[in-house]
C-alpha positions in Angstrom: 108.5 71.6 83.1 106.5 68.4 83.0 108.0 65.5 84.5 107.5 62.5 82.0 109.3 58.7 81.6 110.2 58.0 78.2 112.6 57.6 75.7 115.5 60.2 75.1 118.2 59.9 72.5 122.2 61.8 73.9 125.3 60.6 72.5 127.4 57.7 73.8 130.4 56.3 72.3 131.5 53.2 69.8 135.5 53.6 69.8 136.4 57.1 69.7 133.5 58.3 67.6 130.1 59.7 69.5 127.0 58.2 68.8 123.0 59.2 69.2 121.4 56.2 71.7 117.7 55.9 72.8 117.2 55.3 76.6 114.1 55.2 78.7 114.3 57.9 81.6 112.9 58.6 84.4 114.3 62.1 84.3 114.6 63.5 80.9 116.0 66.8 82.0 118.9 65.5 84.0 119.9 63.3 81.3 119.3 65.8 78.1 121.6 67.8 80.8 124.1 65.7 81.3 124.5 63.9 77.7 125.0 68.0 76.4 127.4 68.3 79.3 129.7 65.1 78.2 129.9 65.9 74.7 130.9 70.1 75.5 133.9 68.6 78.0 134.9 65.7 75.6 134.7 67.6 72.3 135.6 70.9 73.7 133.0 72.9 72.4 132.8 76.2 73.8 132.3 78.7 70.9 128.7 79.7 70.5 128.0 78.5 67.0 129.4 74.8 68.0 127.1 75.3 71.5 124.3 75.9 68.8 124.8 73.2 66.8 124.6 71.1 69.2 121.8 72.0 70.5 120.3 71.8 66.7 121.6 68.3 66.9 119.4 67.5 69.8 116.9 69.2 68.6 116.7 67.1 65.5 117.1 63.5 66.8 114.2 63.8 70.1 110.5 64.4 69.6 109.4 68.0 69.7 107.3 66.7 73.5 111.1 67.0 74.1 112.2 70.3 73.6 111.1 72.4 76.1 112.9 69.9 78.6 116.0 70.0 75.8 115.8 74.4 75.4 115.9 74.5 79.3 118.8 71.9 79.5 120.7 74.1 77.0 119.7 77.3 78.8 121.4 76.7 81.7 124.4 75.2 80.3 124.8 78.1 78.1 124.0 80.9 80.9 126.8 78.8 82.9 129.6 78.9 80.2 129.0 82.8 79.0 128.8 83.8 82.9 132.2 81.9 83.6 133.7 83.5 81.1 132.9 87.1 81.6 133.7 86.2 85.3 137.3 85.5 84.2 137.6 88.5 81.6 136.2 90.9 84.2 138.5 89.0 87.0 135.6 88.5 89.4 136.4 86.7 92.2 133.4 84.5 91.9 133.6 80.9 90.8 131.1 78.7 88.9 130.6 74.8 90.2 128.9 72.4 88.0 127.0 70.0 90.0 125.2 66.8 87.7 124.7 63.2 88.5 122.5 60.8 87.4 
């Protein structure tokens, strides 16, 4: 992954509803990350074609330069949610910890 400054568009928030917003970054990655993050916890989306679409959502509003940053974002999110859950249908004792920040 190439680390680049730019502009990224994620979702923020007029009233209730969610938004698209342009920021510059200095960390694309993190915030792609993090903006995908917010909107899976605050809209509860956990079923894979809702995890797709919104990755076809961020997909559609950024510059292709961005998605390899956006796909790798996505990738880990996704590896993070399906390995929870089979962790919890299986009954594995291992736990998953999210760790993000800006």
């Amino acid at each position: 992954m190439r680390h680049c400054s730019g502009a990224v568009r994620g979702f923020g928030h007029v009233g209730d509803e969610s938004v698209a917003i342009e920021k510059d970054s200095d960390d694309p990655y993190l915030d792609f990350r993090h903006s995908m993050l917010q909107m899976i916890l605050e809209k509860q989306i956990y079923s894979k074609d809702d995890l797709r679409q919104l990755l076809d959502c961020f997909l559609q509003l950024n510059s292709p330069y961005y998605h390899g940053v956006i796909i790798k974002a996505f990738s880990e999110i996704w590896n993070g949610v399906f390995s929870m859950r089979s962790n919890t249908t299986t009954g594995a004792e291992k736990q998953v910890h999210y760790y993000y920040g800006c």
